[in-house]
C-alpha positions in Angstrom: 54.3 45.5 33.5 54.7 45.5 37.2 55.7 43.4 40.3 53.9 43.1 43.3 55.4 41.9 46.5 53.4 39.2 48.1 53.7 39.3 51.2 55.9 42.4 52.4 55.9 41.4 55.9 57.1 37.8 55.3 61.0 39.1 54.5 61.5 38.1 51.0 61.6 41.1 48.1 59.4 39.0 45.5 60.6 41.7 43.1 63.8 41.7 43.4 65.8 41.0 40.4 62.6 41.5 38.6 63.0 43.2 34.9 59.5 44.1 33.2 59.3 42.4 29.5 57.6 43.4 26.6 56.6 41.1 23.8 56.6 42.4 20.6 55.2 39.9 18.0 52.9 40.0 14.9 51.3 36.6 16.1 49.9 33.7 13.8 49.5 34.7 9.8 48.0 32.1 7.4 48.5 32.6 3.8 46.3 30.2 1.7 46.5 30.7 -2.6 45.3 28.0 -4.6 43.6 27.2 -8.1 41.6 25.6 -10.0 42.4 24.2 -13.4 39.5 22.0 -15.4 41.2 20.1 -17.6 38.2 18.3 -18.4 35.6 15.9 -16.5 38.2 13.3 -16.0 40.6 16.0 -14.9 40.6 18.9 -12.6 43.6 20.2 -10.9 44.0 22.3 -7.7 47.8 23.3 -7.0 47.9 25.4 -3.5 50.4 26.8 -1.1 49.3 27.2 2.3 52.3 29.1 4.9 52.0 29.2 8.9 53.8 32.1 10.5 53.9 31.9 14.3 55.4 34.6 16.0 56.4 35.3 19.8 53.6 34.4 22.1 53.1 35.1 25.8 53.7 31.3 26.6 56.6 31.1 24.5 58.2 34.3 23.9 61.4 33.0 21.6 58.3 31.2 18.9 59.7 31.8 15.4 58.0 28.9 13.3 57.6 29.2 9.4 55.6 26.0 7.9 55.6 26.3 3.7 53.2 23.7 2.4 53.2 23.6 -1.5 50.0 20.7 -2.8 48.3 19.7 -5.6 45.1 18.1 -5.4 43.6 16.1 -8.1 39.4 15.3 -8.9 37.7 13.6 -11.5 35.2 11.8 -12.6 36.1 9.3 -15.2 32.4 7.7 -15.8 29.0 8.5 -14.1 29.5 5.6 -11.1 33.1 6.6 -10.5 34.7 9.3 -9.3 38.0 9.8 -7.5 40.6 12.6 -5.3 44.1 12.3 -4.8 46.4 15.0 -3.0 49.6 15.3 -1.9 51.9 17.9 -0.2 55.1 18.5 0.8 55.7 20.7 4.3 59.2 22.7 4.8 60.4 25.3 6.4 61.3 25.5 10.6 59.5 25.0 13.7 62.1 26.8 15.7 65.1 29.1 15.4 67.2 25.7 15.5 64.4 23.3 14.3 64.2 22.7 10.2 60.4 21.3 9.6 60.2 18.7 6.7 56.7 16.7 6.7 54.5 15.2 3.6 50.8 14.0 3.5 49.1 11.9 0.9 45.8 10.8 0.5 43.3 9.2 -2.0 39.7 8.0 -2.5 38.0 6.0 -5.2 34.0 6.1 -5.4 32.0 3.6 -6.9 28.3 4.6 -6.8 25.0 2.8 -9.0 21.6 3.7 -8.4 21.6 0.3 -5.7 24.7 0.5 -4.2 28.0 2.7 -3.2 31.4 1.9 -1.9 34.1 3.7 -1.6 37.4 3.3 -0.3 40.7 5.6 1.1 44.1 5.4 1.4 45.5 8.4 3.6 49.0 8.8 5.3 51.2 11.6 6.9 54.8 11.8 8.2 55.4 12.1 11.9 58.9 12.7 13.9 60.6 9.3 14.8 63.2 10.9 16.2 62.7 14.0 18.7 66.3 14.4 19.5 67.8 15.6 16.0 67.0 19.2 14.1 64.2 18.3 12.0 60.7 18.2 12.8 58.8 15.9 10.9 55.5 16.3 12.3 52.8 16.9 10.0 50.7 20.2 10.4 46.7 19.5 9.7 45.5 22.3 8.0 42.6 20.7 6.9 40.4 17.4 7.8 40.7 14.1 6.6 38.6 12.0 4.5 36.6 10.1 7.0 34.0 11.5 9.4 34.9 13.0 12.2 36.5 10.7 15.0 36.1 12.6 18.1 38.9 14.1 19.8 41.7 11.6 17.9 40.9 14.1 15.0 41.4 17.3 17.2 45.1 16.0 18.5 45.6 16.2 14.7 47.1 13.2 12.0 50.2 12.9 12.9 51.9 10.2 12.2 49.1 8.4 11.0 48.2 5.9 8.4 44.2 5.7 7.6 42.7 2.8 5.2 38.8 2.5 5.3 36.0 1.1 3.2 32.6 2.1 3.0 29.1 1.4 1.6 26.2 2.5 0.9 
């Protein structure tokens, strides 16, 4: 890592005071374990634990951010016409060296389907930060998508803070 001067001519040393840095980091881990548990056709269980480790970056070079997010999902199918998924999860851990994270998601769908007609409906909510001055960040970190269809670029910003209710049919 060097420094160049500018402009030599111009009278200013742009190096001086200028101390090379290296970065050492192990950059961004996920961890993702999860299972599946049949319980019957009614029933079916899916306990996970997805954890975020973010490490030093170039743009950010004091990044130390741990997100543990233990969930349980839950599927079933109670009849033929109806079927149904709930899931929630809890987030902890810390967003920086003096920033706790504490977040929570939970979502559900119901589907009503004959051979004329489906409808459906969801129920889908996730914690966001109401206060960006204390220690605790209570944003929610989307691992994964939401129920609906894609939304264009409100879905890339990520759920935060968001409540979603919809209905559908078909």
């Amino acid at each position: 890592d060097t420094c160049t001067d500018a402009d030599p001519d111009d009278g200013v040393d742009d190096c001086a005071g200028y101390i090379p840095e290296t970065v050492n980091s192990v950059g961004d881990m996920v961890l993702v374990a999860n299972a599946d548990v049949a319980l019957s056709d009614v029933l079916k269980l899916q306990p996970y634990l997805i954890t975020l480790r973010q490490d030093a970056a170039e743009g950010d070079v004091d990044r130390d951010r741990l997100v543990i997010s233990p969930g349980l999902r839950l599927e079933g199918r109670p009849s033929k016409s109806l079927s149904y998924v709930a899931e929630g999860v809890y987030q902890t851990g810390r967003s920086s060296e003096d920033v706790t994270h504490s977040a929570w998601m939970a979502a559900a769908k119901v589907n009503f389907k004959t051979e004329m007609i489906g409808v459906s409906g969801w129920y889908e909510e996730h914690s966001g930060d109401g206060d960006s001055t204390d220690a605790v960040d209570n944003d929610f970190e989307p691992f994964w998508g939401a129920f609906h269809k894609l939304r264009g670029y409100a879905d890339y910003v990520g759920p935060i803070n968001s409540r979603d209710v919809g209905v559908g049919v078909s």
